[in-house]
C-alpha positions in Angstrom: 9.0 0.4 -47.5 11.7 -2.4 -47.7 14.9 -1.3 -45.9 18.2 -3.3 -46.0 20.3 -3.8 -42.7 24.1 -2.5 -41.8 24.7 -6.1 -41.2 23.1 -7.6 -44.8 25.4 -5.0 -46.6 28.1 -6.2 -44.9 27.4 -10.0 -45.8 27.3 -9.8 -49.0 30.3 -7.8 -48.9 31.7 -10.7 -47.3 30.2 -13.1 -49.7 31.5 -11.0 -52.7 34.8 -11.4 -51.4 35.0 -15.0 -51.3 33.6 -15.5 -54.8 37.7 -15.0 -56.6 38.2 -18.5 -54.3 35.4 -20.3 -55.0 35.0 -22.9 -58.4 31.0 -22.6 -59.0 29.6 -18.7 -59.4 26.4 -20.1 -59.2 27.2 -21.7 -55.9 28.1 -18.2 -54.9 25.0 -16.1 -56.5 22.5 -18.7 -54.6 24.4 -18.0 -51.5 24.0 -14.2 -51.9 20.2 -14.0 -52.5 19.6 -16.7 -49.4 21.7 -13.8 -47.6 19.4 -11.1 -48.8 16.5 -13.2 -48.2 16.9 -14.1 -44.6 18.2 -10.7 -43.4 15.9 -8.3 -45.0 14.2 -6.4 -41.9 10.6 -5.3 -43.0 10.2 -3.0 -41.4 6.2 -1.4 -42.9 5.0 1.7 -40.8 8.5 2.6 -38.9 9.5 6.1 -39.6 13.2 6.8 -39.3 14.5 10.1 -37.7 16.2 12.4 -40.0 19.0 14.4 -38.7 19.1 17.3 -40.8 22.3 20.4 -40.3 20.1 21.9 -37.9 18.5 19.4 -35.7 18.9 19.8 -32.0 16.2 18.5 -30.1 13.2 16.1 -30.1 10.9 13.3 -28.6 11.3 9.9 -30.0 7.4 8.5 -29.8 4.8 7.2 -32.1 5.8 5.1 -35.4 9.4 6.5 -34.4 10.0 3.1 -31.9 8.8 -0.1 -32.5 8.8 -2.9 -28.9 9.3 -6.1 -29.0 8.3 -7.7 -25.4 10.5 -10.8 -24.1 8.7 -12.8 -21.3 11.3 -14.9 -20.3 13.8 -12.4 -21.0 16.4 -15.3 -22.8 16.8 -13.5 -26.2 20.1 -11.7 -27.3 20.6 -9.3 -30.1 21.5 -12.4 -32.6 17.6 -13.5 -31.6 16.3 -10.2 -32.1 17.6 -9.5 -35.3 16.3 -13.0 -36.6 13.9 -12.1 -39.3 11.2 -14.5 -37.3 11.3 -12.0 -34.0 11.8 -8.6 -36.6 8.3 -9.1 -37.7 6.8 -9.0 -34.8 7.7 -5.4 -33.5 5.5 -3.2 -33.1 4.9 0.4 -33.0 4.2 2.3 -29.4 0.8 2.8 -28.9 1.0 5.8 -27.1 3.2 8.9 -27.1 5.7 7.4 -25.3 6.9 3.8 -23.8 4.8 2.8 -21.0 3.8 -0.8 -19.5 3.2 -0.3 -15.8 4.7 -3.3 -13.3 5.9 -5.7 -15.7 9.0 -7.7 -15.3 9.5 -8.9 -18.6 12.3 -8.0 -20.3 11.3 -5.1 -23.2 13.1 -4.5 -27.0 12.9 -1.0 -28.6 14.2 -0.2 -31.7 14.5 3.1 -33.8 16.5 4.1 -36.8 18.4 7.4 -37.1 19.8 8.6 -40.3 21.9 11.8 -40.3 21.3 14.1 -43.4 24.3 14.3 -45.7 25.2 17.8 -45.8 24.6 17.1 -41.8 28.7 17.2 -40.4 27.5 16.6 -36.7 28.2 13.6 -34.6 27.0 15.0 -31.2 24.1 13.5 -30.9 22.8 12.0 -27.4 20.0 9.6 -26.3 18.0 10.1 -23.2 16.0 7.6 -21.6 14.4 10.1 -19.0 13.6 7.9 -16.6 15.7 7.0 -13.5 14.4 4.1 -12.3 15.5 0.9 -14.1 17.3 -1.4 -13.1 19.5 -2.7 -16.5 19.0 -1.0 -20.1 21.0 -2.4 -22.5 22.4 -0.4 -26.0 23.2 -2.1 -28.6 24.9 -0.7 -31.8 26.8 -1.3 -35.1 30.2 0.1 -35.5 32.1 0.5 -38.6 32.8 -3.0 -39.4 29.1 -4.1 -38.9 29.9 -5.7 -35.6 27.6 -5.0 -32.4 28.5 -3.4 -29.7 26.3 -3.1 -26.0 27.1 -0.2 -23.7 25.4 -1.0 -20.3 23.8 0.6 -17.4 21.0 1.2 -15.3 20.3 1.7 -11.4 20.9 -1.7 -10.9 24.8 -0.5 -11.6 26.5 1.8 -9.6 26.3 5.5 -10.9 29.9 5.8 -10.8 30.2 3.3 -13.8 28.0 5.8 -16.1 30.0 7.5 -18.9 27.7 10.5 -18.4 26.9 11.9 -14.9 23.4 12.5 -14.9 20.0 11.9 -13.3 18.7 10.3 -16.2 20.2 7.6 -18.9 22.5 9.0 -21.7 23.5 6.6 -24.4 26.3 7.8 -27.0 24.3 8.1 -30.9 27.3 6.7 -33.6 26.8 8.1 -36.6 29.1 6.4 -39.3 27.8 7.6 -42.2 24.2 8.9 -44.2 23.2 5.2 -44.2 20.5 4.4 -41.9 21.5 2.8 -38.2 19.2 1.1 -36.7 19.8 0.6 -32.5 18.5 -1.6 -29.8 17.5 -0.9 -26.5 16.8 -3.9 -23.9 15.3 -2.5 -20.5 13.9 -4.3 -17.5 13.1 -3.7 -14.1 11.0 -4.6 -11.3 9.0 -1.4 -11.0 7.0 0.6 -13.7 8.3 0.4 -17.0 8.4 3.9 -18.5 11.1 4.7 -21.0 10.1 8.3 -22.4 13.4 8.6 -25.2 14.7 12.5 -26.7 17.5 12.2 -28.7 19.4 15.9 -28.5 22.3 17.3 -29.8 25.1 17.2 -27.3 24.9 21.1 -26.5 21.5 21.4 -26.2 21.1 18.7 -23.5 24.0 20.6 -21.3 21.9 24.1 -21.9 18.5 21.5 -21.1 20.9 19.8 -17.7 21.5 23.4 -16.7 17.8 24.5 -16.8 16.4 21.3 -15.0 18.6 21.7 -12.4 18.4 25.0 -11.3 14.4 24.6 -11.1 14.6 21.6 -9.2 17.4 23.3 -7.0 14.8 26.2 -6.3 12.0 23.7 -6.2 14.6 21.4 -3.3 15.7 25.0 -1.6 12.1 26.1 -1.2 11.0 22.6 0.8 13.7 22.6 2.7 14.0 26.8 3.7 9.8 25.9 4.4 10.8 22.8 6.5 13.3 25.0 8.7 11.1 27.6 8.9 8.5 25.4 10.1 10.6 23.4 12.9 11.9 27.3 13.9 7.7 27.6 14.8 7.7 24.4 16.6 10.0 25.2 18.7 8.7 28.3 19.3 5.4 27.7 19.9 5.5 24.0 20.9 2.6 22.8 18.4 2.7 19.5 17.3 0.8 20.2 13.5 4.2 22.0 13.0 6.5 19.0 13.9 4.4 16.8 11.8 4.3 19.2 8.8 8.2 19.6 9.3 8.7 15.4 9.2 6.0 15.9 6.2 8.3 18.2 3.9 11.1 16.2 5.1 9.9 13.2 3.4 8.1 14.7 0.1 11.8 16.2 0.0 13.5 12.7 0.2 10.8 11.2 -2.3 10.9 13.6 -5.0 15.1 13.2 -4.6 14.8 9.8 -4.9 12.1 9.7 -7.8 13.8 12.3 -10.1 16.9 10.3 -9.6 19.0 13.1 -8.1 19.8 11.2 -5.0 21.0 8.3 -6.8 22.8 11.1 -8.5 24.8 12.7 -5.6 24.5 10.8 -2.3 23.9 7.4 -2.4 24.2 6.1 -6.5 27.2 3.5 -5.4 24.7 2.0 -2.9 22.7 -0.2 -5.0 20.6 -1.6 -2.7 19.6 1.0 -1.1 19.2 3.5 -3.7 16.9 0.5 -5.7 14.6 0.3 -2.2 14.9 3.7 -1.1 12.0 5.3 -3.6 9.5 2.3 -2.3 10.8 3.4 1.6 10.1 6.8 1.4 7.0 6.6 -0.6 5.6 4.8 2.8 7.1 7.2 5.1 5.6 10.2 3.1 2.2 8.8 3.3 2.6 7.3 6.8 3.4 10.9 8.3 0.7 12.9 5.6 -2.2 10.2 7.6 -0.3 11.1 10.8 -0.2 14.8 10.0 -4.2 15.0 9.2 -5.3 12.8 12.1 -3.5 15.3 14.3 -4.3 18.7 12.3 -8.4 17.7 11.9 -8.3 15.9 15.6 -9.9 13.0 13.9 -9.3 11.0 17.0 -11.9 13.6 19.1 -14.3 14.1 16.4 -14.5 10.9 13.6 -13.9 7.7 15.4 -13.7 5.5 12.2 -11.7 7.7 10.4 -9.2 8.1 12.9 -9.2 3.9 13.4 -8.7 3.6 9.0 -5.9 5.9 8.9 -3.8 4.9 12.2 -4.2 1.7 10.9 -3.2 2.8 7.1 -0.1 4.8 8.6 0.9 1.6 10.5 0.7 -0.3 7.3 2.8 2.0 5.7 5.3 1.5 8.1 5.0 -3.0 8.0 5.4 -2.2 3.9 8.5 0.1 4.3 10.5 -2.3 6.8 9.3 -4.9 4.1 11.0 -3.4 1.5 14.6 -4.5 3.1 13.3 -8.4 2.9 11.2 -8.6 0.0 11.2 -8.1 -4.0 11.0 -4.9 -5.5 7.8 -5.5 -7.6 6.3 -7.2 -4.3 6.4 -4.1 -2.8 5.6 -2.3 -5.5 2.3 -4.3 -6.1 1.2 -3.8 -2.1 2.6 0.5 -1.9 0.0 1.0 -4.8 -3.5 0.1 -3.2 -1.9 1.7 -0.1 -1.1 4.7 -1.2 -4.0 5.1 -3.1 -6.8 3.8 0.0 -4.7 6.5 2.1 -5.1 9.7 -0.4 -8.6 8.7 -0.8 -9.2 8.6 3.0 -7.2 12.2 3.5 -9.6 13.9 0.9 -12.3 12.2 2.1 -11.5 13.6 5.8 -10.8 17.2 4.9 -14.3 17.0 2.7 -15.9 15.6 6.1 -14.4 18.6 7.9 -15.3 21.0 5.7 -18.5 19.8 5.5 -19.3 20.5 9.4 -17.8 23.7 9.4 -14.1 23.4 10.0 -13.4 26.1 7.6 -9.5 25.5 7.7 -10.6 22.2 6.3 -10.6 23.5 2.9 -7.0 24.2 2.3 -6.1 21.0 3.7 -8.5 19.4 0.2 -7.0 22.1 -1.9 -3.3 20.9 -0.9 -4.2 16.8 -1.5 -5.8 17.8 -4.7 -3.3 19.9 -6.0 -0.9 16.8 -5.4 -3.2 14.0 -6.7 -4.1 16.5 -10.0 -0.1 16.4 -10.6 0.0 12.7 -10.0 -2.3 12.5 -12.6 -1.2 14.9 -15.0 2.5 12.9 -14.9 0.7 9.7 -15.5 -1.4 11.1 -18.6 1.5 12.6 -20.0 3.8 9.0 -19.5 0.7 7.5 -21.2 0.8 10.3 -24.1 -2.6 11.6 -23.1 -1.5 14.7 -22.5 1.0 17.1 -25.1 5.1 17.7 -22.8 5.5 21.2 -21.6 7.0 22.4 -18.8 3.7 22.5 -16.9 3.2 18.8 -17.7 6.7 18.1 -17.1 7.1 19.0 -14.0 3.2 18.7 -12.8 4.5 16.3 -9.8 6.9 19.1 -8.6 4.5 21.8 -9.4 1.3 19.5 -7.2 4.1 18.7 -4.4 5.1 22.2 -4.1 1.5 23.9 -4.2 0.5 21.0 -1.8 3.1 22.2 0.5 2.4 25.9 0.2 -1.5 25.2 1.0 -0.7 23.1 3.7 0.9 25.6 5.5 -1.8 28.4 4.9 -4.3 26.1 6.5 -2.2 25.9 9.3 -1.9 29.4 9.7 -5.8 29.5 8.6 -6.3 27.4 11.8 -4.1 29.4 14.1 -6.6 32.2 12.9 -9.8 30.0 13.2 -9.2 29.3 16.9 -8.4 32.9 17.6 -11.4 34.1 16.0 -13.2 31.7 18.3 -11.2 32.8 21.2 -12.1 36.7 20.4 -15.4 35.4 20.6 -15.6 33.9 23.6 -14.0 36.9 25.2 -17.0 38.8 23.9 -19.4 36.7 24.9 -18.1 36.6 28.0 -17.9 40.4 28.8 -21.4 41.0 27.4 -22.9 38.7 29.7 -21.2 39.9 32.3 -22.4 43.4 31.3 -26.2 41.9 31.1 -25.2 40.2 34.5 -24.5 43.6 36.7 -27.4 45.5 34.3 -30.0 42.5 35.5 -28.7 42.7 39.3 -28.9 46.4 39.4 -32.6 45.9 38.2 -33.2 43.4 40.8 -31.9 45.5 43.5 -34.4 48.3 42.5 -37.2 45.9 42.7 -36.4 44.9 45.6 -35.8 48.1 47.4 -39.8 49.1 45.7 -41.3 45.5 47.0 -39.5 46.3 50.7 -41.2 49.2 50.5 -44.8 47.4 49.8 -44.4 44.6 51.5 -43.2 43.0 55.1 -40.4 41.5 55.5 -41.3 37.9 56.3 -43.5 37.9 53.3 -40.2 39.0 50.8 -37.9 36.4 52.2 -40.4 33.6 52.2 -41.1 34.4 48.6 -37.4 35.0 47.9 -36.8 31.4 49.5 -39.6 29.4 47.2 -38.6 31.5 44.2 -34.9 30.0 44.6 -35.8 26.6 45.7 -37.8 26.6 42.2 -35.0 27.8 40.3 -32.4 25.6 41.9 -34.7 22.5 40.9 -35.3 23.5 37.6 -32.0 23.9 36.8 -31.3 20.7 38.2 -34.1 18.9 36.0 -32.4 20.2 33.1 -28.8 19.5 34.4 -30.3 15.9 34.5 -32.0 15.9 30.9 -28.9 17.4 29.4 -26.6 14.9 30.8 -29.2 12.2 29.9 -29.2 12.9 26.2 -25.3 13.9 26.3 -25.0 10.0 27.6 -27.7 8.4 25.0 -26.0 10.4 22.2 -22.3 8.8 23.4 -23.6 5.6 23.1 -25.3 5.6 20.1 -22.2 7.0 18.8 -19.8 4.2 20.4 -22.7 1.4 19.1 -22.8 3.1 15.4 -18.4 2.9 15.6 -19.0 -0.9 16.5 -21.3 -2.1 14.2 -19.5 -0.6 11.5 -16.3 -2.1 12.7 -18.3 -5.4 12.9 -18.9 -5.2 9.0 -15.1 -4.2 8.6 -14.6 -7.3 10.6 -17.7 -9.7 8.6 -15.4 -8.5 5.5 -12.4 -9.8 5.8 -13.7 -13.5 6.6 -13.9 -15.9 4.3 -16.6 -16.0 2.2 -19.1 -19.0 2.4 -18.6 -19.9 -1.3 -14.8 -20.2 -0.3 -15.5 -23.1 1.9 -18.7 -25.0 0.2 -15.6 -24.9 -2.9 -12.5 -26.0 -1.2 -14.4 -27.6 1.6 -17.8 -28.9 1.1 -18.4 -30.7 4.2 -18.1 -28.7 6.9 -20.2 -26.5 9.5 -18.7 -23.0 11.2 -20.3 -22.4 14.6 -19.0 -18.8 15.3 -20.6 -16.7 18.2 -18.8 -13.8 19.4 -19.6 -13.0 22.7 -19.8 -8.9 22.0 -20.8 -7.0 18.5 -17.0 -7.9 17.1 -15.2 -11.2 17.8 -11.6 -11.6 18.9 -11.5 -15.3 17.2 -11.5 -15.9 13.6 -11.7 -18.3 11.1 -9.1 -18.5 7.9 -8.9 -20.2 4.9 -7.2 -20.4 1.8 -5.9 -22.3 -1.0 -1.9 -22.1 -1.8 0.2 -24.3 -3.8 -2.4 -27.1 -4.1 -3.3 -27.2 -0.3 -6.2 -25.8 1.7 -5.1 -23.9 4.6 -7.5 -23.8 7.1 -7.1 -21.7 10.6 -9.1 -21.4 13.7 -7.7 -18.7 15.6 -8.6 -17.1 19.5 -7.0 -13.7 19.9 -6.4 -12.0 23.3 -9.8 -10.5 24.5 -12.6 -10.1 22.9 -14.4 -7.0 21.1 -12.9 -3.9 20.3 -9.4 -5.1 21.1 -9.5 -8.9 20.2 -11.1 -7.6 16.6 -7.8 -5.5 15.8 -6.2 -7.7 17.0 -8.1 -10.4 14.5 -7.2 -8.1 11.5 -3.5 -8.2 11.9 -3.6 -11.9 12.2 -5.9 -12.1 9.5 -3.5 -10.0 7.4 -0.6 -11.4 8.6 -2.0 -15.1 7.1 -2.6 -13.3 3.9 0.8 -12.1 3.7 2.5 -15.7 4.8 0.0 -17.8 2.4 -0.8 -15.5 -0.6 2.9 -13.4 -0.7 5.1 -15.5 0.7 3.4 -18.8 -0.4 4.5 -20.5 2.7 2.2 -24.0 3.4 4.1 -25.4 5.9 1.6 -25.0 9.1 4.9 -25.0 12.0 6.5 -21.7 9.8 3.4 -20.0 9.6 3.3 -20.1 12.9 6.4 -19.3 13.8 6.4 -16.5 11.1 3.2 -15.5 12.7 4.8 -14.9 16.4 7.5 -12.7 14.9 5.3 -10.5 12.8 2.6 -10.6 15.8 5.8 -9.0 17.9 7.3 -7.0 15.4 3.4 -5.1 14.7 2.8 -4.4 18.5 6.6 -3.5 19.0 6.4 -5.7 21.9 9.9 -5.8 23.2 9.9 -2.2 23.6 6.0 -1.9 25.0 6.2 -4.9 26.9 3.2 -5.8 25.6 2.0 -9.1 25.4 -1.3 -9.7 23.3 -1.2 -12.5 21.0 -3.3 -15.0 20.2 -3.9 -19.0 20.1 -4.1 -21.0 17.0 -4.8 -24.1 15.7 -4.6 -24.4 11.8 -4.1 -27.3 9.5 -2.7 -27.7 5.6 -5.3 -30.2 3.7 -3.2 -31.6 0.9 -6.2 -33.8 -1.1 -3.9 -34.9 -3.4 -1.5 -37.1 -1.4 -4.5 -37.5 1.6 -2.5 -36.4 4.1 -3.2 -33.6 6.7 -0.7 -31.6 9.0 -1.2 -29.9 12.2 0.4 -27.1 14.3 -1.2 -26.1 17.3 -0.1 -22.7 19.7 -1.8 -24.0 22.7 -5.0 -25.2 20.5 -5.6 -28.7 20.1 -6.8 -30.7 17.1 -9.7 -33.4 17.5 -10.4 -36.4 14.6 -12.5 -39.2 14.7 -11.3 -41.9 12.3 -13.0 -45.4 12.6 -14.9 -44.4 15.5 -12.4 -43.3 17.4 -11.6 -40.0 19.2 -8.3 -38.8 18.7 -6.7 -35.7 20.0 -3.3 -33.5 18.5 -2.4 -31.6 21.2 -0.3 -27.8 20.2 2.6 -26.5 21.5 2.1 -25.0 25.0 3.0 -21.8 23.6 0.7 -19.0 22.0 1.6 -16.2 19.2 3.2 -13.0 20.4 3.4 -12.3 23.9 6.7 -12.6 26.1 9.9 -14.8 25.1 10.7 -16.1 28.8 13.9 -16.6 26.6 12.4 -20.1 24.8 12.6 -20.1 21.0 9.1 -20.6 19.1 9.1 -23.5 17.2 6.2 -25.1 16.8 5.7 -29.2 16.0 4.2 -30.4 13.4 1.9 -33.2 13.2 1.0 -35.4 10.2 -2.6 -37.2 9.9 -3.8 -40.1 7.4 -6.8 -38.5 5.6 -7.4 -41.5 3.0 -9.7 -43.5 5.5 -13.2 -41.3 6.4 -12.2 -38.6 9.0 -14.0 -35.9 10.9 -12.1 -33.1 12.3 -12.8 -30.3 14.4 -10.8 -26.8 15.1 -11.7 -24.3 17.8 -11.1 -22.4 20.4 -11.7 -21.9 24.3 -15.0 -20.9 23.9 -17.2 -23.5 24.1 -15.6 -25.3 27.0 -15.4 -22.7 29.1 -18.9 -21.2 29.1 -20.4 -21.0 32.5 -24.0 -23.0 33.1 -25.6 -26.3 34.1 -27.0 -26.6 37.5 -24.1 -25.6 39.4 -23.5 -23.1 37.1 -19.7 -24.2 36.3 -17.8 -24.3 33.0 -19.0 -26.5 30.3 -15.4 -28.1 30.3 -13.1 -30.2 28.0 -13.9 -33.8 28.3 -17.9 -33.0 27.8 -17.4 -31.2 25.2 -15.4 -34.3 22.9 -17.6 -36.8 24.4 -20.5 -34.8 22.5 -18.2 -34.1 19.2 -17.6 -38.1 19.5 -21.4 -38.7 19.7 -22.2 -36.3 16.7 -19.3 -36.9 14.5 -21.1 -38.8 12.0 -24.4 -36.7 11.1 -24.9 -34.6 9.0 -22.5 -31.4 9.2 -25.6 -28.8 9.7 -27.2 -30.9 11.8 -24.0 -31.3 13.7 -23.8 -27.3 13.9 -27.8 -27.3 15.3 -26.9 -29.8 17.7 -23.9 -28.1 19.0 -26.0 -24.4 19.3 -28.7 -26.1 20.9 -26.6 -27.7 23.9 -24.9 -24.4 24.2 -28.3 -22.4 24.7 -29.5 -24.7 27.1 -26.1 -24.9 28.8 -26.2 -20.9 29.7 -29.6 -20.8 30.8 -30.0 -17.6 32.3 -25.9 -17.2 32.2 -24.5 -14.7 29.9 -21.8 -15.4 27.4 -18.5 -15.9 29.1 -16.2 -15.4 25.6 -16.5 -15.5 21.9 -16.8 -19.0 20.2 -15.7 -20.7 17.4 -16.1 -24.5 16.8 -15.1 -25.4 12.8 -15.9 -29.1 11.5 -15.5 -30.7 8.6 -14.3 -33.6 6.3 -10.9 -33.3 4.1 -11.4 -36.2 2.1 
């Protein structure tokens, strides 16, 4: 079907007026078909809304909107209604508007025409979502001219015609005719636009319903949350703290999310109320890891659980402060794979729980999957998988408030659980004791019958080996049970750091990475326990290889976590930040390294040493920054040597400000370069058994430099080995070669 505009109509209204002052009618009838020609919208497969006398409510979805998506975000409403861009609308796929993080700018348009015996002009749009930053509504009035009302959260909410949660646009209805409207939306987060258009009444009647379940839904958290932080303080247990801070902040989320805190505290605050749904996301998931670390004593019982969680709560944290600094869809784009690693990890510990026995366990899965199942549910119906009811509706209130009430039955389930084992032991207890006095009393009639058989000495000579046996026996299996108790905690603590060592393996770069940004080069990387404290990085950003050798403070267990925030914290500067410049990395290393370890309120000062290099091939030049690491080149036979800064990462101020020098080397001449750290020099052997020290250790880089890169590696593994001797390992190693050019 072929539909004619408000605006053609009104062109060649326009035209037919100037026709009495124009000489050539012909002149004029050519004019009006071009008119008709360039404006007609077609328009095939869009259904227009009928209003009849008794509309009052529905869903806008299907062929009912078409979208038109604008990358750059440049056109206007002249451009859109350009019969070029017209034809290339197109209807919603699903049930209702919905493109995930995408910060392109997005067109919908829908038609309404109002039935004529149809005297209403109440009509309202809703774009039921509260989280977009500018929507744009453009309309015709009488005289064919456009007109844009504007809004969004990116404005503050006192600048919104109609107080509510959601986005209400004014309907005009001039006439029967068919209006056609525009809607421009864009945000930084996910782009959902579900649209109902209502008549004015029945959206006040639908306000006044919404609200009063969400105020029952808000009064029920927070009447649980008091009630709960009443029992803490009564009975001093922790899980009831945590589960307090928990409702707290699935309180302050679902505010923030429906839009009702943007509604009535903080709508004038733009920025905040734009970062505060990304900040309390975090905290809600930071303190549900917190609360089930604490409420299944993961710590005690599941080592590497424990480890993935702390360590996913501590994230959490790092991605809420970076909220304040960095852009919206940034964040958006790193609280995703968070959040969804960390409900994975909660399920997966109550399953583990529950699967040894902790029967408390599972309410603690029935709680998380009564919150993911609403998740889910909200997502299917945004997507138009699944039909709007008020079950679907309001599945993330319905899975957030069953999630809560669950939670708090397993924590009275566990109250119960440990009493029940309590009764148990007090059972135990006074039925041995009853066997106890009913074996003495035996004892002492046996006694009294052998005294009576036989003398004296005999009795207590007997008496004496029988308890000498006893007492050694007992200490036999004292000994074996402490023996396996010992051989079990080991194999336990070796099982935790193997696996950690293939966390650890992960995270480095792959060998493929460096045979394709590098292809000469050798890694010579021997940690001195099962996981390393130093590690190697590379990476390829804006046209330059970025290539790190790092030493972290210590070496195993606490140098490897130490590793992984460096290592993350590179990923963040290079792949996020797209910082190249080797001084700011690592300066924006040392304020990370002491912002993650809180070291100006520990006093902690682990850090680490680094040496890392930008290659950029193009220009053949090469820049250095060293933290205490060197760098060592040999160009035309010659051994030179960068020293770094005398200062590490992290660690104490001593009130001197970090900034690190930067260094720039010639790499269009054949060069050979070497990164490391402390290792290698400072192994104990020889015949004196002394440290391997710097100077020997670049005379024998100078004597290698130009073979082959593996043989290079063999040669430097086989002086090492015979080096030691019968030493062991003094520290972990790591000696990186290679050619840039």
């Amino acid at each position: 079907m072929l539909k004619v505009r408000n605006d053609v109509i009104m062109s060649l209204c326009l035209l037919s007026k100037m026709r009495k002052g124009m000489r050539n009618p012909g002149l004029v009838f050519i004019l009006l078909v071009c008119t008709y020609c360039f404006n007609i919208e077609l328009s095939f497969g869009q259904k227009t809304l009928n209003l009849d006398k008794g509309f009052i409510f529905t869903e806008i979805n299907g062929d009912e909107i078409f979208f038109l998506k604008d990358e750059e975000g440049s056109w206007d409403i002249e451009d859109i209604c350009s019969t070029n861009l017209q034809n290339k609308f197109q209807a919603v796929q699903q049930k209702s508007p919905s493109f995930g993080l995408n910060t392109s700018a997005f067109w919908f348009k829908i038609s309404i025409q109002k039935d004529i015996e149809n005297p209403t002009n109440d009509y309202l749009l809703e774009l039921a979502y509260p989280l977009i930053d500018t929507i744009q509504f453009f309309f015709q009035d009488k005289e064919g001219n456009w007109q844009v009302e504007t809004t969004g959260d990116a404005l503050p909410f006192s600048t919104r015609k109609f107080k509510h949660r959601n986005f209400i646009l004014p309907i005009f209805l001039w006439d029967n005719h068919v209006q056609t409207y525009y809607i421009r939306v864009r945000t930084a987060g996910s782009l959902i636009a579900p649209l109902f258009l209502h008549h004015e009444s029945f959206l006040r009647e639908k306000q006044l319903k919404e609200d009063t379940i969400y105020g029952v839904f808000y009064g029920v958290l927070l009447i649980m949350g008091l009630y709960n932080f009443f029992i803490f303080l009564v009975l001093r247990d922790k899980n009831y703290f945590l589960y307090t801070l928990l409702i707290l902040m699935n309180l302050f989320f679902q505010m923030n999310f429906l839009g009702h805190s943007i509604q009535y505290f903080w709508g004038d605050y733009v920025p905040w109320s734009n970062i505060a749904v990304l900040f309390f996301t975090n905290l809600l998931f930071c303190s549900n890891l917190i609360f089930n670390i604490n409420f299944l004593q993961l710590k005690k019982h599941q080592i590497v659980l424990y480890y993935s969680m702390a360590f996913l709560a501590i994230a959490h944290v790092f991605i809420g402060y970076l909220s304040f600094v960095l852009d919206y869809n940034i964040i958006s784009r790193l609280t995703l794979p968070t959040v969804s690693l960390s409900t994975f990890l909660i399920i997966l510990s109550g399953i583990w729980a529950w699967t040894k026995g902790v029967q408390y366990a599972r309410l603690l899965v029935g709680a998380y999957a009564f919150y993911v199942i609403g998740g889910i549910s909200q997502q299917l119906l945004n997507y138009g998988f699944l039909s709007s009811s008020f079950w679907t509706k309001n599945s993330t209130l319905i899975g957030s408030l069953l999630d809560v009430v669950f939670l708090s039955l397993a924590l009275a389930d566990k109250i119960a659980f440990y009493r029940k084992i309590s009764e148990k032991a007090q059972r135990e207890a006074f039925d041995k004791k009853q066997e106890n006095l009913r074996l003495i009393e035996e004892q002492n009639e046996t006694l009294t019958e052998k005294v009576r058989e036989r003398t004296l000495e005999l009795e207590t000579a007997n008496e004496l080996l029988q308890i000498n046996k006893e007492k050694v026996d007992s200490i036999n299996e004292a000994l074996q049970l402490t023996l396996n108790t010992v051989q079990y905690q080991r194999d336990q603590i070796l099982a935790s750091i193997n696996y950690a060592q293939r966390i650890q393996n992960a995270i480095l770069p792959l060998q493929t990475t460096f045979d394709a940004l590098l292809p000469h080069h050798f890694i010579f990387f021997k940690p001195r326990d099962i996981v390393s404290g130093d590690f190697y990085y590379i990476r390829e950003a804006n046209h330059k290889i970025i290539l790190a050798a790092v030493d972290c403070t210590g070496h195993g267990v606490p140098g490897a976590f130490i590793s992984l925030i460096g290592y993350l914290s590179l990923n963040v500067l290079t792949l996020i930040m797209k910082i190249t410049s080797v001084s700011e990395i690592l300066k924006e290393m040392h304020r990370g390294i002491r912002q993650v370890l809180r070291q100006k309120e520990t006093k902690t000062y682990d850090g680490m040493d680094m040496a890392i290099v930008s290659i950029d091939k193009e220009n053949k030049i090469m820049e250095f920054a060293g933290a205490k690491n060197p760098l060592i080149y040999v160009q035309n036979g010659e051994l030179h040597q960068i020293k770094g800064n005398i200062f590490g990462i992290g660690g104490e101020e001593r009130g001197m400000e970090r900034n690190y020098t930067t260094h720039k080397v010639d790499i269009s001449e054949p060069i050979t370069c070497y990164l490391f750290s402390d290792g290698y020099q400072d192994q104990f052997g020889g015949p004196k058994g002394r440290k391997f020290m710097t100077n020997r250790f670049r005379d024998l880089l100078l004597e290698i430099h130009s073979k082959p890169m593996e043989e290079q590696k063999e040669i430097l593994q086989a002086t090492l080995l015979n080096w030691m001797g019968d030493e062991k390992q003094t520290d972990d190693i790591l000696v990186i070669g290679f050619r840039p050019s």
